[in-house]
Structure formats: structure tokens, C-alpha cells
N, C-alpha and C positions, 0 to 999 in steps of 0.2 A: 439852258433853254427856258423862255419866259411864253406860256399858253397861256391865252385870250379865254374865262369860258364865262360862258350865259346860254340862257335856258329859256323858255319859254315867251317869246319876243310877242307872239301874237300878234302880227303883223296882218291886217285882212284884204289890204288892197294898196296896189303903187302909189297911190296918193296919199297915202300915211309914209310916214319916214322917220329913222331909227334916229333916237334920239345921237344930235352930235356926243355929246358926251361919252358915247359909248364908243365911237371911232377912238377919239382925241385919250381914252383911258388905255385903249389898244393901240395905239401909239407904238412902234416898238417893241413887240412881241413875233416869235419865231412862227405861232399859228392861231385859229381862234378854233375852240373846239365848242360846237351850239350843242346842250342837252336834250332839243327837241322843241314842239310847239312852234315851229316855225309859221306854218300856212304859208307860204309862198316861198318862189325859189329867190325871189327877187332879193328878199334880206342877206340872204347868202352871194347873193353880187355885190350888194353893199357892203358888207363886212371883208368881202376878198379885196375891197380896193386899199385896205388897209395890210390883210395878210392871207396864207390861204387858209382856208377854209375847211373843215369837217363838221359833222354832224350824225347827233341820233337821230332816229325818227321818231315822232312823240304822238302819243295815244290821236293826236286832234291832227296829226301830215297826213291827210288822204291824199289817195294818190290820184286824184284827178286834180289835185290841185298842185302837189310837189311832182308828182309824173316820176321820171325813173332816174331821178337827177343822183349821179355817181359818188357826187359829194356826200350824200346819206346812206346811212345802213341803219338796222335794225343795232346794231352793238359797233360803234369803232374800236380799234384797239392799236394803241398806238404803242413805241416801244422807244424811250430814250433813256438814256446811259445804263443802260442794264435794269431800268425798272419798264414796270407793265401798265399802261393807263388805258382805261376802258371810258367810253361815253356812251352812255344810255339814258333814257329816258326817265324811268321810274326808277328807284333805289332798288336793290338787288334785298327781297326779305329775309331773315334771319331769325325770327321765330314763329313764324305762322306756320299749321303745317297743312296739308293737303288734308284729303278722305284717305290716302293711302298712307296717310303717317309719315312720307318724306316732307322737307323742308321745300319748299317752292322753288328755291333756287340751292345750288349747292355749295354755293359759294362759299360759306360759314360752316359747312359742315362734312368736314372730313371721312364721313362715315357712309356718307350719301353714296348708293350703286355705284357712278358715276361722277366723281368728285371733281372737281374743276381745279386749276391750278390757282388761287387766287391773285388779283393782279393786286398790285403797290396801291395803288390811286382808283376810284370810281366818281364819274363823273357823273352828277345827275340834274334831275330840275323835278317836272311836274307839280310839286308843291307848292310854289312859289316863295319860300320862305325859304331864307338863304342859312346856311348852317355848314358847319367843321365838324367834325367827328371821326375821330380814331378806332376803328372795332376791329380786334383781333389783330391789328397791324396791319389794318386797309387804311387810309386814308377816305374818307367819305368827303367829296365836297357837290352842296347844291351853291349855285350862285347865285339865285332866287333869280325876279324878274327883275330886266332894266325896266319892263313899259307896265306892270301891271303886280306890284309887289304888294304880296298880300289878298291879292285881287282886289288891290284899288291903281285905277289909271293915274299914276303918278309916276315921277322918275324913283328905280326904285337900284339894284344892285348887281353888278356883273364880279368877276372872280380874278385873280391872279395864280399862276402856277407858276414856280419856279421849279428848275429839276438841275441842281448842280452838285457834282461831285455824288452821282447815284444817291441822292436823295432831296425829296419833293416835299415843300413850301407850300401852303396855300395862305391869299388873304383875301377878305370881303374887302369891297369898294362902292360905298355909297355917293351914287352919282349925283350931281349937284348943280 
């Protein structure tokens, strides 16, 4: 299975339009999974004419603007050939701790009241700086911004997953 993913598109109104290159890069892929930062549902029509469609919802999807649109959840969690992919918005933390001395999320720490199962893959964005990284035997991927990398309005980077043979591939793809 080959997933589409990008992250914080920042899209503010139907007369802006996603850069082609991110269609023509998604070419060919079983799904596209958006990290969040959308603003409109509209990006998610565009991106479905290529493949279907999931998403996070990200700190900036108010809901008078995405409304109750099915395609987003607070955490996706998708499940292909016996591994676990998660999309979310912010990175799941691993060493900060609360006031009460738990880890914020439980993800990394086994020891946590309520330990979560962790998943193979996490998908993120909010950053906008696109990054790989392996912790613990999670797969971390942000695909930075195609529209705003760095936070400069420029063509910037979407993601590839592969998932064959019960294990997952990631590569950045700088758009051109």
C-alpha cells in the first residue's frame, strides 16, 4: 500500500489552489492521509480527486470552518498489513512531563497508569519542517508543508509511505 501524506496545507479560501504538484506526486497512491492545518474542507475535495481522503484535525480546523466533515478526527487510526498508523496533528511527547509527573501522552512510556498500545507509524505535521525519525520502534514521520515550508510561502514537501510485506517506508519529496 503506497499513502499520500502532508500536513499543514493552510489553505484560506477557494481561490487559492493546491499546488499541482502535489496532485501529480499523489499520482498512484492507495490513500492521502492530511496531518492537519487544513482550513477548509475544500482541500480535501481536491485531494479526493486523486485518492480518498483522511485527516487530523490541527490546532488552526475550527469548526466553523471544517464543520463536522467525517473525513477528520481528532487522531485517524488506520490499520494495513498487520501494522498500526496513526495521524495526528502535533507529535505525540516523550519527555516533557506534566505537574503530576506523567508524561503528556503515553505513548513512550510503558509505565504510564494507562499505557497505550503503540502504533508502528505516527503521522504528524504542525512544525512545518519535514523530518524521519525512529523512537522506540515508532516510526515518526512529519511531511513538512507543500504551501508554506518553514513558514515561507513557497513550494515546499509532502511524504510517501509505503507499507509492504508488514513493514513501513517513509520518504520526503521535495516539490519542484
Amino acid at each position: 500500500m503506497l499513502i499520500g501524506l502532508l500536513s499543514d496545507t493552510h489553505i484560506a479560501w477557494p481561490e487559492q489552489t493546491l499546488p499541482e504538484q502535489i496532485k501529480d506526486t499523489f499520482r498512484g497512491v492507495d490513500l492521502i492521509l492530511h496531518a492537519g492545518d487544513i482550513w477548509i474542507p475544500w482541500v480535501l475535495d481536491e485531494l479526493e480527486s486523486v485518492a480518498p481522503v483522511v485527516a487530523a484535525r490541527g490546532d488552526d480546523d475550527l469548526d466553523t470552518d471544517i464543520g463536522d466533515d467525517s473525513r477528520i478526527a481528532k487522531r485517524q487510526v488506520i490499520s494495513v498489513e498487520g501494522l498500526t498508523i496513526w495521524g495526528v496533528h502535533i507529535k505525540p511527547r516523550y519527555s516533557l512531563l506534566n505537574p503530576g509527573g506523567q508524561p503528556y501522552s503515553s505513548l513512550f512510556n510503558r509505565q504510564a497508569p494507562e499505557p497505550e498500545d503503540p502504533p508502528d507509524v505516527v503521522v504528524f505535521g504542525h512544525t512545518h519542517f519535514a523530518e524521519i525519525e525512529n523512537y522506540k520502534g515508532v516510526l515518526l514521520v512529519n511531511p513538512g508543508s507543500p504551501t508554506l515550508p518553514n513558514y515561507i510561502p513557497k513550494l515546499g514537501t509532502v511524504g510517501l509511505l509505503t507499507v509492504k510485506s508488514g513493514q513501513a517506508e517513509a520518504r520526503l519529496v521535495q516539490l519542484e
